[in-house]
C-alpha positions, 0 to 999 in steps of 0.5 A: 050226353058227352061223358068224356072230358079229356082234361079231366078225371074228375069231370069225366066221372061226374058225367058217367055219374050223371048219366047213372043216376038219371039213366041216361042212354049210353053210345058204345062208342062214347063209353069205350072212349071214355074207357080208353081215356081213363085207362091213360090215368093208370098209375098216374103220378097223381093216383093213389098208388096202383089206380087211376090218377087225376089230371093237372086241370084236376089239381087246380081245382076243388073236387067235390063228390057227385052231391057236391061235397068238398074233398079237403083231404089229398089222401081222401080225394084220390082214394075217393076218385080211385074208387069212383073211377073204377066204379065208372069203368064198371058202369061204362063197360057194361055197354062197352063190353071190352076186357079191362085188365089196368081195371083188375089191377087197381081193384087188387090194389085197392083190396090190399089196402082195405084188408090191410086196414081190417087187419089193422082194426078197422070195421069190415066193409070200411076204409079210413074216414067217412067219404072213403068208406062211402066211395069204396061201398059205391064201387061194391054196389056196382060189383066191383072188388070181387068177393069182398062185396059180400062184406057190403052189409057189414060195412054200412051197419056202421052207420048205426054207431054214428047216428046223432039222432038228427038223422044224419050220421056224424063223420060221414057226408049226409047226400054222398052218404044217402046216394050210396044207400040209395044204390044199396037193396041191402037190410041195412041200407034200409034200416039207415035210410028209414032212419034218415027220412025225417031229415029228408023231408026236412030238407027238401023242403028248405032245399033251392035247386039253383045249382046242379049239386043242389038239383041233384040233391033235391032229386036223390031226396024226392026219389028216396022219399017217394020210395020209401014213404 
């Protein structure tokens, strides 16, 4: 499959994505284009602050995450594609095997941010809304962020406190939310996915896979289901 769109941040990552989440083959030589095109999004006017910026086609558009939720917020969509980008990097170089320091820098600047958040309050392991604390726990989940990782538990505990006992989670987008849990072999990625298994049946069963959000979401609850029943 093609990974790179070059007019495109956000299409280029849906596809390393896509071919994470269906484990797609991966040429050297497609991820380390892809690599080197996103790298040209560094500090783009349009990224949030020291990461990887979405294009003018980008801006047009509505972005949505991988299972299809809409990014209203300016703020939230590029922090959600400045960690998601650096999560594709991770992902593309572990074929490409290449030494990405604009990686390293948007991973410091990202740590910056998120410390400075815990200072001021905020959960360990969590950022400021519900689809960011969500991309930042796929970036961890990969390895990115370094030692900071090691808080990947504590920050998806918070799930528990917004439970609303219909087996979603308030703030935090249901599928996006059920993705990052289903990369996560942490105790407390278990406890919330068990949580979440009668709202998983219950909606794969009334679930049309028409359009590729709705087959991926219709694959990610089969695959969880079949794992965890």
């Amino acid at each position: 499959m093609s990974i790179l769109n070059s007019k495109s941040l956000s299409a280029t990552i849906d596809n390393v994505n896509l071919a994470d989440f269906y484990g797609a083959p991966l040429k050297k030589q497609d991820c380390r284009d892809a690599i080197a095109w996103i790298l040209t999004r560094f500090e783009a006017p349009s990224a949030y602050g020291r990461t990887f910026g979405i294009t003018r086609q980008d801006e047009s558009e509505r972005l949505c995450t991988f299972t299809g939720e809409g990014l209203v917020s300016d703020a939230s969509m590029r922090h959600v594609h400045a960690e998601e980008a650096c999560r594709a990097l991770i992902v593309l170089n572990r074929v490409a095997k290449l030494n990405i320091p604009e990686l390293e820098l948007a991973s410091q600047f990202l740590l910056t941010c998120i410390v400075r958040s815990e200072n001021a309050g905020k959960p360990a392991g969590t950022y400021c809304c519900g689809p960011c604390t969500v991309s930042l726990w796929r970036h961890m989940a990969v390895g990115g962020l370094a030692d900071y990782s090691k808080k990947l538990n504590l920050g998806v505990g918070v799930l528990q406190t917004y439970r609303d006992n219909k087996g979603t989670w308030g703030r935090f987008p249901f599928y996006y939310t059920l993705l990052a849990l289903s990369e996560i072999d942490l105790a407390n990625a278990r406890k919330e996915i068990r949580y979440a298994l009668p709202e998983c049946k219950r909606k794969l069963k009334t679930l049309r896979a028409s359009s590729r959000f709705s087959r991926r979401k219709a694959d990610l609850l089969t695959r969880i289901l079949q794992k965890h029943m």
